[in-house]
Each structure stands twice: as C-alpha cells, then as structure tokens.
C-alpha positions as CSV (number, residue, x, y, z in Angstrom):
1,X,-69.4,-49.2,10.4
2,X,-71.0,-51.7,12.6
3,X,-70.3,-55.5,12.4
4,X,-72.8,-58.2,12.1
5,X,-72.8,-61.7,12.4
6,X,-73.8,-63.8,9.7
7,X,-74.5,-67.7,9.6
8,X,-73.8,-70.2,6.5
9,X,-77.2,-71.9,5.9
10,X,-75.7,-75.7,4.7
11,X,-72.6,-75.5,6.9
12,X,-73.6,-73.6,10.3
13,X,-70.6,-71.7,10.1
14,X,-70.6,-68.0,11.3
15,X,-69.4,-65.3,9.6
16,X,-68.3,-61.4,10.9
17,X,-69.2,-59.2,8.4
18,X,-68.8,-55.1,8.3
19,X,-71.3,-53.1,6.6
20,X,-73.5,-50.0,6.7
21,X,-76.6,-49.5,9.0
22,X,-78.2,-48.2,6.1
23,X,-77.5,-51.5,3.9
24,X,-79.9,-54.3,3.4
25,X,-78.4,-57.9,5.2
26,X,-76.8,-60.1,2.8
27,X,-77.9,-62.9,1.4
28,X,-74.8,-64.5,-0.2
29,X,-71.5,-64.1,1.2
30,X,-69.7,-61.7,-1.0
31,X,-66.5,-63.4,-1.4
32,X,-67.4,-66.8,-1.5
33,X,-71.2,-66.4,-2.8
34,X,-72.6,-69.3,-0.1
35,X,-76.1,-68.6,1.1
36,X,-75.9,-66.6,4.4
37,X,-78.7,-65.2,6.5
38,X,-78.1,-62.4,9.5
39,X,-78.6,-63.9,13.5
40,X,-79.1,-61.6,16.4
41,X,-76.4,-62.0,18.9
42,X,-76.3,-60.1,22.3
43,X,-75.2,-56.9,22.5
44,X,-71.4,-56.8,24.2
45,X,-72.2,-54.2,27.2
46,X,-73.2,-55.0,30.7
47,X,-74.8,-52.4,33.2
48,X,-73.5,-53.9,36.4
49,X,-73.0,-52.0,40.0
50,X,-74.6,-49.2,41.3
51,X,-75.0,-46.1,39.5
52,X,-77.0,-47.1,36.9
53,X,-80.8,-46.2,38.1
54,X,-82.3,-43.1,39.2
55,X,-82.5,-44.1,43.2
56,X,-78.7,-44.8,42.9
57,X,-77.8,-41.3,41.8
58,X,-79.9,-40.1,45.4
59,X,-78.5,-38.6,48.4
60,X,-79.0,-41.5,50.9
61,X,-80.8,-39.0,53.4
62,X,-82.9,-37.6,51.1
63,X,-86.4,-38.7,52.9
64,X,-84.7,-37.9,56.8
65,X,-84.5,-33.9,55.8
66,X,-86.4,-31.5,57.3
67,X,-88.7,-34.3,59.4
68,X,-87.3,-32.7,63.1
C-alpha cells in the first residue's frame, strides 16, 4: 500500500501515513484526531544518464549505412 504524506493544519507538522489507492485522503489523523490535509511531494525516482530516450537506444551509425 502506498504512503502519503500528510500535513497538521495548526501545527505544520508532517505526517507519513499508509493507506489504499482506492481510499479517500484523510481528514483527521486517525490516532490522534488533529485536522490533517494531504500535500503532494515529489516522486523519489530520478531518470539520469543515457538510456533513457529513444535516440539513446540507436546504433550510433545508424544514418552512415548504406550512403557509399
């Protein structure tokens, strides 16, 4: 089940909380019943290096073939 951050409205403190995709976001914190709403935060993976696009995965020579 995914995690999802949460963030206490008077305090500012923030708040990891596991539920279902399928679940509606919380609205209270179910332990200590604060008011909590749900922040986007950045997803944790990085595309980085080569590899990653379709011109990458080319032969380098591709456009020097059959040209003689």
């Amino acid at each position: 089940m995914p995690t999802y951050l949460y963030k206490n409205i008077e305090t500012g403190e923030i708040y990891e909380l596991t539920q279902s995709m399928r679940d509606d976001p919380f609205t209270r914190h179910p332990e200590t019943d604060v008011a909590i709403k749900r922040i986007l935060a950045r997803p944790g993976i990085a595309f980085k290096g080569s590899g990653f696009y379709v011109n990458d995965s080319r032969p380098k020579d591709e456009g020097s073939k059959g040209g003689e």
